[in-house]
N, CA, C and O atoms as a Tinker XYZ file with bonds, in Angstrom:
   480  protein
     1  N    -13.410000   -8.083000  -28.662000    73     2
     2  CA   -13.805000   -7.704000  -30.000000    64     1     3
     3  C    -12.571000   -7.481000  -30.887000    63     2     4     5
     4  O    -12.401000   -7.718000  -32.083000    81     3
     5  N    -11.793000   -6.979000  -29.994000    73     3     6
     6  CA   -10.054000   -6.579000  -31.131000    64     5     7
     7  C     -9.816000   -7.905000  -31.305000    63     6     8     9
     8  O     -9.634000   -8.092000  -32.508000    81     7
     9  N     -9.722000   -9.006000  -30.634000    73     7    10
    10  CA    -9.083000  -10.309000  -30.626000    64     9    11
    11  C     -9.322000  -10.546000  -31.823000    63    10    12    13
    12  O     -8.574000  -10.651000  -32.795000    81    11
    13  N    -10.965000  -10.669000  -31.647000    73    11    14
    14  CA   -11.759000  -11.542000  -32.830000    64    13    15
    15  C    -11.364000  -11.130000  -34.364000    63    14    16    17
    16  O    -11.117000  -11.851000  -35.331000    81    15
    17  N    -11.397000   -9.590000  -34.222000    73    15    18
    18  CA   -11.112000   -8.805000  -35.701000    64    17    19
    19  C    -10.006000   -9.086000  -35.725000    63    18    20    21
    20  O     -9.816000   -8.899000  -36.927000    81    19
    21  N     -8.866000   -9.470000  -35.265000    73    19    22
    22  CA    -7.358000   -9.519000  -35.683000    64    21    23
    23  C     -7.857000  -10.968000  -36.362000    63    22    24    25
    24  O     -7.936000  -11.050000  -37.588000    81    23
    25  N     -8.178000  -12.070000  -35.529000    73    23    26
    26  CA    -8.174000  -13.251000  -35.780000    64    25    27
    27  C     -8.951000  -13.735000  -37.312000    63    26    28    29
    28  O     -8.801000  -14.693000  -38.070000    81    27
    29  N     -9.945000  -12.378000  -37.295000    73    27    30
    30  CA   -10.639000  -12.810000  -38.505000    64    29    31
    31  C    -10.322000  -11.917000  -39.967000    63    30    32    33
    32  O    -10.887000  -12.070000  -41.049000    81    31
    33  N     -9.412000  -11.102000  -39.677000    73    31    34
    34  CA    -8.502000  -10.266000  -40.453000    64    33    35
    35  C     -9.443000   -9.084000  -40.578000    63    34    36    37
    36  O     -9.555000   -8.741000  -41.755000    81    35
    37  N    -10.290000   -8.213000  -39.569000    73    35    38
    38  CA   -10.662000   -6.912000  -39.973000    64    37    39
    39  C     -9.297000   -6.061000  -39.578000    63    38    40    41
    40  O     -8.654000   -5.270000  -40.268000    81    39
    41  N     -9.144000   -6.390000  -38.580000    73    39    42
    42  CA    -7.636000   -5.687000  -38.425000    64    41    43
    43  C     -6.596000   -6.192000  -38.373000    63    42    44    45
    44  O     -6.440000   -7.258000  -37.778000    81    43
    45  N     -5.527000   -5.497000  -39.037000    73    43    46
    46  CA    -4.258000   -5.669000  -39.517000    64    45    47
    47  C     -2.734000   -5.199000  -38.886000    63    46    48    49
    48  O     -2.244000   -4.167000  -39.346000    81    47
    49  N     -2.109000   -5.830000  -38.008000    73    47    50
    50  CA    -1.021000   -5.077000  -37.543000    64    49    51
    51  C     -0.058000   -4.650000  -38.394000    63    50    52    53
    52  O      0.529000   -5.628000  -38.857000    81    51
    53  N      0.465000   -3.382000  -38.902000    73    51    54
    54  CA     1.740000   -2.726000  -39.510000    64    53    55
    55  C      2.376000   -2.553000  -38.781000    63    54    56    57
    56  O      1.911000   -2.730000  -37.655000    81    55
    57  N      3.748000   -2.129000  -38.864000    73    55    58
    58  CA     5.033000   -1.465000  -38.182000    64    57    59
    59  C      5.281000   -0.239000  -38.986000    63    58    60    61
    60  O      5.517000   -0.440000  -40.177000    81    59
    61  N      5.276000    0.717000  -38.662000    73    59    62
    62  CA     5.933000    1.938000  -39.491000    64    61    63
    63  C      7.079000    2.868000  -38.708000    63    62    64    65
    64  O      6.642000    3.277000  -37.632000    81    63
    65  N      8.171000    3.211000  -38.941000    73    63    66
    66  CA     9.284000    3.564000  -38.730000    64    65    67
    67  C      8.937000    5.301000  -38.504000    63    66    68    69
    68  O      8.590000    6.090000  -39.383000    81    67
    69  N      9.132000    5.549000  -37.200000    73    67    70
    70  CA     9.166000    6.842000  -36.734000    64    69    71
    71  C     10.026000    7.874000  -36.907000    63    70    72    73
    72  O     10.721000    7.909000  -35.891000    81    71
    73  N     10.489000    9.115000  -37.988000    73    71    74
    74  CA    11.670000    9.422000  -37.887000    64    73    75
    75  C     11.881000   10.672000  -36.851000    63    74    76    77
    76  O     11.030000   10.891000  -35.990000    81    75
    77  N     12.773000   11.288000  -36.944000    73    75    78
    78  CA    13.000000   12.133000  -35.515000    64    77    79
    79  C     12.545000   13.225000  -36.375000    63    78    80    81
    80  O     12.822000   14.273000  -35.792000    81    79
    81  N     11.912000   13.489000  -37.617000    73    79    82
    82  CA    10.852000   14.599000  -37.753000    64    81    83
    83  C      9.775000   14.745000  -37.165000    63    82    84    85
    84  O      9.352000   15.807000  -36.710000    81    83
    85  N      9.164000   13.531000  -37.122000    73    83    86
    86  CA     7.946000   13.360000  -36.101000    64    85    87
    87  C      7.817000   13.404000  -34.805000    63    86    88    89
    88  O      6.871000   13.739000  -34.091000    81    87
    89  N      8.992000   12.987000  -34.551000    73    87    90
    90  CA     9.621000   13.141000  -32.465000    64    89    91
    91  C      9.859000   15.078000  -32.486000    63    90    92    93
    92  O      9.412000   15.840000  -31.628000    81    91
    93  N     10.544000   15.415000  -33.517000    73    91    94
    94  CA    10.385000   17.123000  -32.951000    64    93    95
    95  C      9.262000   17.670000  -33.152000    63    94    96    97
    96  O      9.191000   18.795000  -32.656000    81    95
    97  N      7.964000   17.171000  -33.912000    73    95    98
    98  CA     6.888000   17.665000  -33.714000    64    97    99
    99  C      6.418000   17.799000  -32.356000    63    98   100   101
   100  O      5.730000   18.768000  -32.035000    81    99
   101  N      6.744000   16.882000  -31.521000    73    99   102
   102  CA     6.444000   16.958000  -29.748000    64   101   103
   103  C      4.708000   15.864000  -29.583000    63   102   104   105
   104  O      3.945000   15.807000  -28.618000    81   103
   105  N      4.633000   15.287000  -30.688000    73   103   106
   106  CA     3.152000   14.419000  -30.455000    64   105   107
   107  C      3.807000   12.825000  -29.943000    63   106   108   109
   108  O      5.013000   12.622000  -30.081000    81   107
   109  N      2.982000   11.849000  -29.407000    73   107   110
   110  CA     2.701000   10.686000  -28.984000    64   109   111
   111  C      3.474000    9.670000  -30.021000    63   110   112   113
   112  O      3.618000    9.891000  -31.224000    81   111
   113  N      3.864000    8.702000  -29.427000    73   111   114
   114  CA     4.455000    7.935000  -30.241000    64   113   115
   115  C      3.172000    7.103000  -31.046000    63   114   116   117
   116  O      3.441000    6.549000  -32.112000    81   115
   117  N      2.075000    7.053000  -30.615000    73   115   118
   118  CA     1.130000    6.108000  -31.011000    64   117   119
   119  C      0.572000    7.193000  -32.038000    63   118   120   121
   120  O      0.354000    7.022000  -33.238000    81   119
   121  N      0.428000    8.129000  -31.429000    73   119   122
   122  CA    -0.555000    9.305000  -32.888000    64   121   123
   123  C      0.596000    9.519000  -34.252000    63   122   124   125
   124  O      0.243000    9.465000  -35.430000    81   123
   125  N      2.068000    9.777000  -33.771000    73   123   126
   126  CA     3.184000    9.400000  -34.990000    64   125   127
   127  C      2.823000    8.259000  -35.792000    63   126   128   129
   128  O      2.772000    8.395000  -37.015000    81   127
   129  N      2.617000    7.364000  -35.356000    73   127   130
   130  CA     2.852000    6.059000  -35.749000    64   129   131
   131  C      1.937000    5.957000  -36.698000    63   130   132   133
   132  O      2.120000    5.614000  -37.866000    81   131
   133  N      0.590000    6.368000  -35.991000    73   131   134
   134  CA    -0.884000    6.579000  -36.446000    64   133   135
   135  C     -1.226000    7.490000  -38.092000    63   134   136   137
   136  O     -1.854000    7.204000  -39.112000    81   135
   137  N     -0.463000    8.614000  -37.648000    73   135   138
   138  CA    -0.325000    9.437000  -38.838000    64   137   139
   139  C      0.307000    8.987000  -40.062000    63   138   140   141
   140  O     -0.320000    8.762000  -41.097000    81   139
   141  N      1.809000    8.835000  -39.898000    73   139   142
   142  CA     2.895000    7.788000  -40.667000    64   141   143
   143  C      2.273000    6.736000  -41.416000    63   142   144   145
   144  O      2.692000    6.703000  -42.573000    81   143
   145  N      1.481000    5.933000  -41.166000    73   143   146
   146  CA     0.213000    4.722000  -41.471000    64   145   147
   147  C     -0.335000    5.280000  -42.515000    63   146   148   149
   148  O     -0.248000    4.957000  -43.700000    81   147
   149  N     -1.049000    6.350000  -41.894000    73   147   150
   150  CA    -2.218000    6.824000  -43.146000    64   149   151
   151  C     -1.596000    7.466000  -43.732000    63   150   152   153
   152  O     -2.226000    7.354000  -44.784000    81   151
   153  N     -0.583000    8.300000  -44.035000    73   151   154
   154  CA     0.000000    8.570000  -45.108000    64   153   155
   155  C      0.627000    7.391000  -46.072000    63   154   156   157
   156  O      0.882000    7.704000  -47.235000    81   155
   157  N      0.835000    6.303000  -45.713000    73   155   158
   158  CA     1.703000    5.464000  -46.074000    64   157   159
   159  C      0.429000    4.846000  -46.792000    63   158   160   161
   160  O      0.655000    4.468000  -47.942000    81   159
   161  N     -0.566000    4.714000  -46.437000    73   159   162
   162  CA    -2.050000    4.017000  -47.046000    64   161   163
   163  C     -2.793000    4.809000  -47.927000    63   162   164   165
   164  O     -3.807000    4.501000  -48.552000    81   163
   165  N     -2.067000    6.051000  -47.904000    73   163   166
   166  CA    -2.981000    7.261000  -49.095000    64   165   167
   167  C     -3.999000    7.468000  -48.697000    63   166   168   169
   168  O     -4.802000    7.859000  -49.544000    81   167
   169  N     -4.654000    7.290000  -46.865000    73   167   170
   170  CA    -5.909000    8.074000  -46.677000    64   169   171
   171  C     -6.081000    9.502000  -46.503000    63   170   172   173
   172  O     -5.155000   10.219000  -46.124000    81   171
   173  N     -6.997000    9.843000  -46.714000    73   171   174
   174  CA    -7.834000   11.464000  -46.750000    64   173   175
   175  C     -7.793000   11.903000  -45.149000    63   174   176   177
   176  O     -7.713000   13.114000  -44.941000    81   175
   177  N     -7.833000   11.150000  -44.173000    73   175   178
   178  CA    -8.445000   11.821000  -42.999000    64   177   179
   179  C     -7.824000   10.740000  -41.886000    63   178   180   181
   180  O     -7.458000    9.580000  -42.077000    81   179
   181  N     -7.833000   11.371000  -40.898000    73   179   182
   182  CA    -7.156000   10.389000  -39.575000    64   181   183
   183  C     -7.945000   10.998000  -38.631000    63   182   184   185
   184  O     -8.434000   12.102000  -38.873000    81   183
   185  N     -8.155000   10.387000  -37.502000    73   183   186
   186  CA    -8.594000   10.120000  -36.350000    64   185   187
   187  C     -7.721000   10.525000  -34.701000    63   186   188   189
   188  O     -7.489000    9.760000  -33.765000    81   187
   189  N     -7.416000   11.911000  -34.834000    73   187   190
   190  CA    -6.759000   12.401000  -34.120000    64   189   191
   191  C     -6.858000   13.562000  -32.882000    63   190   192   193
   192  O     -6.531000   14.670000  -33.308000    81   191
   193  N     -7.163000   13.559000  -31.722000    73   191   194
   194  CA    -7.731000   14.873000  -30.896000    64   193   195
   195  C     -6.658000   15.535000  -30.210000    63   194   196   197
   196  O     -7.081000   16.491000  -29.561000    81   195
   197  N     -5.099000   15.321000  -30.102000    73   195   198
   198  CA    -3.768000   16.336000  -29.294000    64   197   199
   199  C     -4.024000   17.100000  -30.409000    63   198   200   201
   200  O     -4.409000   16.494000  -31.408000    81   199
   201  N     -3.855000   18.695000  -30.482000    73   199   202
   202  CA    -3.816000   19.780000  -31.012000    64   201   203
   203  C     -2.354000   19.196000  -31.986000    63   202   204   205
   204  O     -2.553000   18.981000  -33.181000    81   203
   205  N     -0.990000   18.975000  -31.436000    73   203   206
   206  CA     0.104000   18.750000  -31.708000    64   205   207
   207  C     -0.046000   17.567000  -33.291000    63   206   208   209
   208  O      0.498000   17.679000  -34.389000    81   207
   209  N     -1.043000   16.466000  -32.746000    73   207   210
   210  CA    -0.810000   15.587000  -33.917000    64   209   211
   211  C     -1.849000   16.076000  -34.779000    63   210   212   213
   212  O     -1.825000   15.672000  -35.941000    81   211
   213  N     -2.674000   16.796000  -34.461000    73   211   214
   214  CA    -3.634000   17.384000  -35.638000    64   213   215
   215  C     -2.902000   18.350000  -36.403000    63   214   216   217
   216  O     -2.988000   18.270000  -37.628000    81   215
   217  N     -2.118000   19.349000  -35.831000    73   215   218
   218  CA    -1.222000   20.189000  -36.835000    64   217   219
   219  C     -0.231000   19.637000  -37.392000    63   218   220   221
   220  O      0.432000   20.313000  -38.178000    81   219
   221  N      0.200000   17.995000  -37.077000    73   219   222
   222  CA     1.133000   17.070000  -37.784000    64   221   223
   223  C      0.456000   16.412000  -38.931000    63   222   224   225
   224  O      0.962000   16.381000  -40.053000    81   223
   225  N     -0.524000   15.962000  -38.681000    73   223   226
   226  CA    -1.876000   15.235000  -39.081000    64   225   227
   227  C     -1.748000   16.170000  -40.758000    63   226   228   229
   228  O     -1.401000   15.759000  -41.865000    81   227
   229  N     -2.240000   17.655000  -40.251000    73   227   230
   230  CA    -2.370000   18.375000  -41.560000    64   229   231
   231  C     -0.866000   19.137000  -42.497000    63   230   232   233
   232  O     -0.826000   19.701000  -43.591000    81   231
   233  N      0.142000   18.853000  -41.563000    73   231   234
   234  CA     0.963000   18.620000  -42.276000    64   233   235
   235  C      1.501000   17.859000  -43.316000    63   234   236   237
   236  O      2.133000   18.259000  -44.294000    81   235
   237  N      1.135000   16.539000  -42.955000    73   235   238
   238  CA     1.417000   15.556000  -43.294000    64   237   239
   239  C     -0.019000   14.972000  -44.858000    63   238   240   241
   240  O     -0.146000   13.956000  -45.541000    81   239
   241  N     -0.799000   16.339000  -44.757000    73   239   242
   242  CA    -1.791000   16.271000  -45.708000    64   241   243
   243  C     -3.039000   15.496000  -45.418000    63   242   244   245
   244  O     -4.030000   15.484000  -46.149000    81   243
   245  N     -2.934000   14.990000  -44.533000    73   243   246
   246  CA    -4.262000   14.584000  -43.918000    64   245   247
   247  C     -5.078000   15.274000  -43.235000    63   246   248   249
   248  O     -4.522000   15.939000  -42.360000    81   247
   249  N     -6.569000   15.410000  -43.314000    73   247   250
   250  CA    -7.561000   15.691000  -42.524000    64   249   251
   251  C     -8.032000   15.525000  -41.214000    63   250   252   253
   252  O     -9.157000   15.050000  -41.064000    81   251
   253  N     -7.152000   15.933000  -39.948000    73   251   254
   254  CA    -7.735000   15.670000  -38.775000    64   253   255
   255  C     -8.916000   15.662000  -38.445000    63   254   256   257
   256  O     -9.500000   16.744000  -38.480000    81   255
   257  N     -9.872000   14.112000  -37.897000    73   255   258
   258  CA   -11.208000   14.127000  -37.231000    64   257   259
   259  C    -11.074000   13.561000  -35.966000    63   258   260   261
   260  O    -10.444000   12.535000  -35.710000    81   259
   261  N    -11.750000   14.337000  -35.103000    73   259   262
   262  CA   -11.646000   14.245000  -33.462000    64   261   263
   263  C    -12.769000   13.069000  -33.249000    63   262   264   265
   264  O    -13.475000   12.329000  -33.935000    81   263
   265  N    -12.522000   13.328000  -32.004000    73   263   266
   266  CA   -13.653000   12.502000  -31.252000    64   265   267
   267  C    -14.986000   12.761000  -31.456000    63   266   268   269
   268  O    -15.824000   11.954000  -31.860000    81   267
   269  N    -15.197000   14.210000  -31.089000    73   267   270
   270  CA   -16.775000   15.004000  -31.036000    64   269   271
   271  C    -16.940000   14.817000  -32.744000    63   270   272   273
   272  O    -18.086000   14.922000  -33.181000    81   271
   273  N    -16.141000   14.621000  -33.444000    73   271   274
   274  CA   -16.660000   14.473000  -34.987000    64   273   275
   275  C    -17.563000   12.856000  -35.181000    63   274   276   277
   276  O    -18.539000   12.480000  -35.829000    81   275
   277  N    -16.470000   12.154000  -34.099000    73   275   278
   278  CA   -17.343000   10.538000  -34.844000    64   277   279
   279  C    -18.536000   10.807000  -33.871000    63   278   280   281
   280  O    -19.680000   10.617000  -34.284000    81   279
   281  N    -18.333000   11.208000  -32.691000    73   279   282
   282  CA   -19.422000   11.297000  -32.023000    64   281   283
   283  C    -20.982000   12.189000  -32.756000    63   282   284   285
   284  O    -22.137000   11.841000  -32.512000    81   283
   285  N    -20.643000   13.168000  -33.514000    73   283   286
   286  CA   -21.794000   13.650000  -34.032000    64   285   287
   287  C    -22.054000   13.114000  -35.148000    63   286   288   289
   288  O    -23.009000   13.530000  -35.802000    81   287
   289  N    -21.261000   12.077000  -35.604000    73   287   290
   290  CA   -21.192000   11.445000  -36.820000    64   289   291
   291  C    -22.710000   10.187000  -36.310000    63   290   292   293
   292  O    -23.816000   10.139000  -36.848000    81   291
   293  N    -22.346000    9.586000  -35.486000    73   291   294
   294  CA   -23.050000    8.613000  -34.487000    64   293   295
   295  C    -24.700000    9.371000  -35.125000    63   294   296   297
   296  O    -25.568000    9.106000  -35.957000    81   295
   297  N    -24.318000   10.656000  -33.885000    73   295   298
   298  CA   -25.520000   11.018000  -33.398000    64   297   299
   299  C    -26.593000   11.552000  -35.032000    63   298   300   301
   300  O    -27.793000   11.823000  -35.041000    81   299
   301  N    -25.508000   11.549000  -36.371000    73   299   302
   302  CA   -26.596000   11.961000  -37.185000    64   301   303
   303  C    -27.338000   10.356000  -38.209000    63   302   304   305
   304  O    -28.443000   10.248000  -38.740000    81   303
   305  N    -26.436000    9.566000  -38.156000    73   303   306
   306  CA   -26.674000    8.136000  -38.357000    64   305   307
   307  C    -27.592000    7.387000  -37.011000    63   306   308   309
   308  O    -27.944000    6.214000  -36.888000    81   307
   309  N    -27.721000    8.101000  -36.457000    73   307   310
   310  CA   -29.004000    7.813000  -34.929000    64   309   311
   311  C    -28.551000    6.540000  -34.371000    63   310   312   313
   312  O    -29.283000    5.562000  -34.524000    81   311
   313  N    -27.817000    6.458000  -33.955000    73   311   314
   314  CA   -26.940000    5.706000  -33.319000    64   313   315
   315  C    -27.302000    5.843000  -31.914000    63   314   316   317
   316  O    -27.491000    4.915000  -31.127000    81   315
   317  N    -27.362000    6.817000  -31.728000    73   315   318
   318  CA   -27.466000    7.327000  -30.502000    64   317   319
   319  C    -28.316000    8.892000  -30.620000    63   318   320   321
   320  O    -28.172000    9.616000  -31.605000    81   319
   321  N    -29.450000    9.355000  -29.129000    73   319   322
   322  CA   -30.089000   10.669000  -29.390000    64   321   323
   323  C    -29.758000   11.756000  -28.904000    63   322   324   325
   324  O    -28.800000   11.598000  -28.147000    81   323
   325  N    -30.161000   13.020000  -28.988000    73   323   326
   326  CA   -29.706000   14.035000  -28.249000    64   325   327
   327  C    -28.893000   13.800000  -27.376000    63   326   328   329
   328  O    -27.666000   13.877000  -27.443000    81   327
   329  N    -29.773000   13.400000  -26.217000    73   327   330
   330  CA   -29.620000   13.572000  -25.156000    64   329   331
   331  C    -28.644000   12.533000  -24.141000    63   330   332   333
   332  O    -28.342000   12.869000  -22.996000    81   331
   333  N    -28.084000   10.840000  -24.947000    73   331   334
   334  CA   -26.870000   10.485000  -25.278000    64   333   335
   335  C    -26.545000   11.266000  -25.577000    63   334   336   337
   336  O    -26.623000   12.167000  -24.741000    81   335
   337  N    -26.090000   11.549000  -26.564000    73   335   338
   338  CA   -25.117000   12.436000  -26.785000    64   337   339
   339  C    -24.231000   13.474000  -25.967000    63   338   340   341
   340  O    -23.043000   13.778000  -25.857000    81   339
   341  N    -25.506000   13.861000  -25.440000    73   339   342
   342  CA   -25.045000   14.816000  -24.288000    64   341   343
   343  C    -24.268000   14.754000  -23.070000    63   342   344   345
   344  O    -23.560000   15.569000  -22.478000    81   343
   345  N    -24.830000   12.743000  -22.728000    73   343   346
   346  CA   -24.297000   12.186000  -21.680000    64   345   347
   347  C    -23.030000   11.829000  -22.138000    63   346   348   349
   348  O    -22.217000   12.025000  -21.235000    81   347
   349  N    -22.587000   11.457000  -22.992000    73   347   350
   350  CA   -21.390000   11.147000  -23.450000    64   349   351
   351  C    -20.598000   11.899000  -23.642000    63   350   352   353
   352  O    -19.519000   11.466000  -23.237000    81   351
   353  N    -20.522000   12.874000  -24.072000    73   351   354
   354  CA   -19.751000   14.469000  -23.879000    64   353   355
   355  C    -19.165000   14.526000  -22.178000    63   354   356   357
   356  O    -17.998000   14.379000  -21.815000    81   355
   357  N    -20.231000   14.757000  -21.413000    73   355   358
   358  CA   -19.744000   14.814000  -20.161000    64   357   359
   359  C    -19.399000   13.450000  -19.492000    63   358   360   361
   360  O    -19.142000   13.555000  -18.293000    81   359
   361  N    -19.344000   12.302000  -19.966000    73   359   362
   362  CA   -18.992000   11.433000  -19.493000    64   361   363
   363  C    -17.491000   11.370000  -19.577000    63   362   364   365
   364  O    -16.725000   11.074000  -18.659000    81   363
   365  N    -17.089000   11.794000  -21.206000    73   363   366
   366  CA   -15.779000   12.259000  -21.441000    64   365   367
   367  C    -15.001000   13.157000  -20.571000    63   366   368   369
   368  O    -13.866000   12.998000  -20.121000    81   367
   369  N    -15.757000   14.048000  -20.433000    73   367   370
   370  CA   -14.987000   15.184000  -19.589000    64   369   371
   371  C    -14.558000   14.997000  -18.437000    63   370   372   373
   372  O    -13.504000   15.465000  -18.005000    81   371
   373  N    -15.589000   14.061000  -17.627000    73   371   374
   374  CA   -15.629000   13.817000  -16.561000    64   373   375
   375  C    -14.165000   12.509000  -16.155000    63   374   376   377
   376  O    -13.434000   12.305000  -15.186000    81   375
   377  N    -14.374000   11.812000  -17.717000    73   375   378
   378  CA   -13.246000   11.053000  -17.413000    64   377   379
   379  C    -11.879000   11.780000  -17.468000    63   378   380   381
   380  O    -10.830000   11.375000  -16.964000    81   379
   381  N    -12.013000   12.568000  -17.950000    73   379   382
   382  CA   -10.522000   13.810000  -17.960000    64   381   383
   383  C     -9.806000   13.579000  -19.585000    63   382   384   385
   384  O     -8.597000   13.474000  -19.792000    81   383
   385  N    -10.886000   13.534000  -20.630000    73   383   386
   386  CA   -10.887000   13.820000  -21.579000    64   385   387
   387  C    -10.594000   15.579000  -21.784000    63   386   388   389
   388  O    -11.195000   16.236000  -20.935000    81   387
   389  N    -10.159000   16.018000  -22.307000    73   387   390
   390  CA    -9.516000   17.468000  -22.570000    64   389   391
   391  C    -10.327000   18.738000  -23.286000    63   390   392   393
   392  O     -9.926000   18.504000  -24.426000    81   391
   393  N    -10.642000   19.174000  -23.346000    73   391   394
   394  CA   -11.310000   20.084000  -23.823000    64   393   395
   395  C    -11.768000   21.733000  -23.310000    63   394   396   397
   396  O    -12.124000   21.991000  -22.160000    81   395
   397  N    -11.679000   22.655000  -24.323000    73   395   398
   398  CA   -11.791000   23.877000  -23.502000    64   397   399
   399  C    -13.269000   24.264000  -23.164000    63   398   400   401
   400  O    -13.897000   23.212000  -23.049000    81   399
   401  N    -14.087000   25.357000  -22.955000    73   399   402
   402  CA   -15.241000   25.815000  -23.065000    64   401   403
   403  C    -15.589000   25.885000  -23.972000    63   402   404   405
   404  O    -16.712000   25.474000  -24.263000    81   403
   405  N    -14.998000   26.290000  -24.594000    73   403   406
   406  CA   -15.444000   26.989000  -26.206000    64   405   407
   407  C    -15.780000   25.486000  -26.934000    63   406   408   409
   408  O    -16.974000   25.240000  -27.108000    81   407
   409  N    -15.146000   24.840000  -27.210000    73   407   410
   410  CA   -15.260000   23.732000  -27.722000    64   409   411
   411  C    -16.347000   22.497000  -27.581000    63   410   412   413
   412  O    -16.942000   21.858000  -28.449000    81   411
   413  N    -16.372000   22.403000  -25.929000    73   411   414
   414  CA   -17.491000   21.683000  -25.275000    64   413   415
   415  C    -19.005000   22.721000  -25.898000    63   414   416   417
   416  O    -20.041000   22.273000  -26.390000    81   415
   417  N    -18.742000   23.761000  -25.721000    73   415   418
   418  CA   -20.176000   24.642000  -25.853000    64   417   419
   419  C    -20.582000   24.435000  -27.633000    63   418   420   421
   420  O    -21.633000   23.958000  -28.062000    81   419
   421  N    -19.487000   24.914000  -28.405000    73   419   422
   422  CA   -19.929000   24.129000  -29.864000    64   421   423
   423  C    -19.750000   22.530000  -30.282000    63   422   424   425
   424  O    -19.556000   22.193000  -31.450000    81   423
   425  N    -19.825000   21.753000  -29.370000    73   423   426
   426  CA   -19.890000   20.393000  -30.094000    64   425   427
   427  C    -21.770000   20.439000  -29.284000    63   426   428   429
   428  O    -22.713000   20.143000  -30.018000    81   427
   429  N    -22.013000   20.808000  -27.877000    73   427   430
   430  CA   -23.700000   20.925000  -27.767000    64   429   431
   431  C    -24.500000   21.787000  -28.970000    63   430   432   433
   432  O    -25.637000   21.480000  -29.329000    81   431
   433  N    -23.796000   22.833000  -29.501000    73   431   434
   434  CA   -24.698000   23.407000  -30.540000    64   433   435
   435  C    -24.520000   22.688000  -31.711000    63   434   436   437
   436  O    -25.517000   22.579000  -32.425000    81   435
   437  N    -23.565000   22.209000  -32.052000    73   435   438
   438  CA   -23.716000   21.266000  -33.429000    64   437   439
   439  C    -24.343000   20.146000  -33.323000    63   438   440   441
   440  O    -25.001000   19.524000  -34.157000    81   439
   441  N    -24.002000   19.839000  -31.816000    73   439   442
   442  CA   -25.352000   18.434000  -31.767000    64   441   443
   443  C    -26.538000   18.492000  -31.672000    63   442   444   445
   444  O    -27.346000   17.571000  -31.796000    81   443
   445  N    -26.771000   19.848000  -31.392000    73   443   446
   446  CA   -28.369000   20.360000  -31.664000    64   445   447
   447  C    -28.419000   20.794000  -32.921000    63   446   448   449
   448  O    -29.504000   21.285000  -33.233000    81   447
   449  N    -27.987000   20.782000  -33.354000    73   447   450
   450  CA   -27.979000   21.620000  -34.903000    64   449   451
   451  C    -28.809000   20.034000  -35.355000    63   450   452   453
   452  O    -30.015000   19.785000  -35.362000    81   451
   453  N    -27.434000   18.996000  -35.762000    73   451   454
   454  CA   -27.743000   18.006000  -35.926000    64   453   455
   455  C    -29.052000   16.752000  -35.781000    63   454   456   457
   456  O    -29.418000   15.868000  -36.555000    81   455
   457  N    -29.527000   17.180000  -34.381000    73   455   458
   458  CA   -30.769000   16.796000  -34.097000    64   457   459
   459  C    -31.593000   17.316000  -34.417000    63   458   460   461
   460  O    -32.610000   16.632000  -34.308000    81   459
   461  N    -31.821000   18.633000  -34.953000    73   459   462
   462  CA   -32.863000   19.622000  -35.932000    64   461   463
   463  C    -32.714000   19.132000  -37.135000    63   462   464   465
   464  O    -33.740000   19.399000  -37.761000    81   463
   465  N    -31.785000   18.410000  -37.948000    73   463   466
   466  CA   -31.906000   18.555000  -39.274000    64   465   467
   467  C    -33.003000   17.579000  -39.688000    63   466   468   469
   468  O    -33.335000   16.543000  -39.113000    81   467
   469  N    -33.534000   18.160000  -40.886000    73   467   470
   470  CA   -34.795000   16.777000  -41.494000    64   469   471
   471  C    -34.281000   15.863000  -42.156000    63   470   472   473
   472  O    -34.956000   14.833000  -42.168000    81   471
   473  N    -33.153000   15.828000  -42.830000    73   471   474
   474  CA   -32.765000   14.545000  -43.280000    64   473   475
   475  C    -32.775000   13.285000  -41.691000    63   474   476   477
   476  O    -32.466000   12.124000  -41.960000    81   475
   477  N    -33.055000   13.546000  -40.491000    73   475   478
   478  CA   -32.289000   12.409000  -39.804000    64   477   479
   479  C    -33.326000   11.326000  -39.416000    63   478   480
   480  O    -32.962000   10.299000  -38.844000    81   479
C-alpha cells in the first residue's frame, strides 16, 4: 500500500536536517525528524506516543495525538465497535506497546464514553 501511494504521489519523501537541539531532547531519530516536518509544513498536530517527543512535539508548538486518539477517532467514525476496540487495545499491549494502568483504564472509559454518544 506505501509502494502504491509513493508511486501515485499520496506520499511524499522529505529530508529534514536534525539539529543537536533535538538529539538533547533524548527522543528517536524518526519522531525528530517527524516533528521537524510538521513544523516545517505549519501543521497543528502530529502523531506522536514517547512521552519525550510529545513534550518536544509541544514544544515545538504542535499538538501531540497518540495512538489511543486515532484509535477512538476510528471507533467514533465506526470504523470499528466497542468491542474491537477493546481487542485492539490489548492486542497492542500484548504486542509490548507501552502504556501505564492509568492510561489503559481511561482510553476503555473514553471508548465507552464514545460508544454512548448519540451523535454515532
Amino acid at each position: 500500500m506505501v509502494e502504491e501511494a509513493l508511486k501515485e504521489g499520496g506520499i511524499k519523501i522529505k529530508k529534514v536536517q536534525i539539529g543537536e537541539d533535538m538529539e538533547a531532547l533524548g527522543i528517536d531519530k524518526g519522531e525528530a525528524e517527524a516533528i521537524l516536518l510538521a513544523v516545517e509544513l505549519d501543521s497543528d498536530e502530529i502523531l506522536v506516543d514517547q512521552t519525550h517527543a510529545r513534550l518536544a512535539a509541544t514544544i515545538f508548538g504542535l499538538k501531540p495525538r497518540g495512538t489511543i486518539y486515532v484509535l477512538l477517532r476510528a471507533l467514533k467514525d465506526d470504523i470499528f465497535d466497542y468491542d474491537e476496540y477493546l481487542k485492539i487495545l490489548e492486542d497492542l499491549v500484548r504486542s509490548g506497546f507501552r502504556m501505564s494502568d492509568e492510561v489503559y483504564l481511561e482510553a476503555v472509559r473514553l471508548g465507552k464514553e464514545k460508544e454512548r454518544e448519540p451523535d454515532k
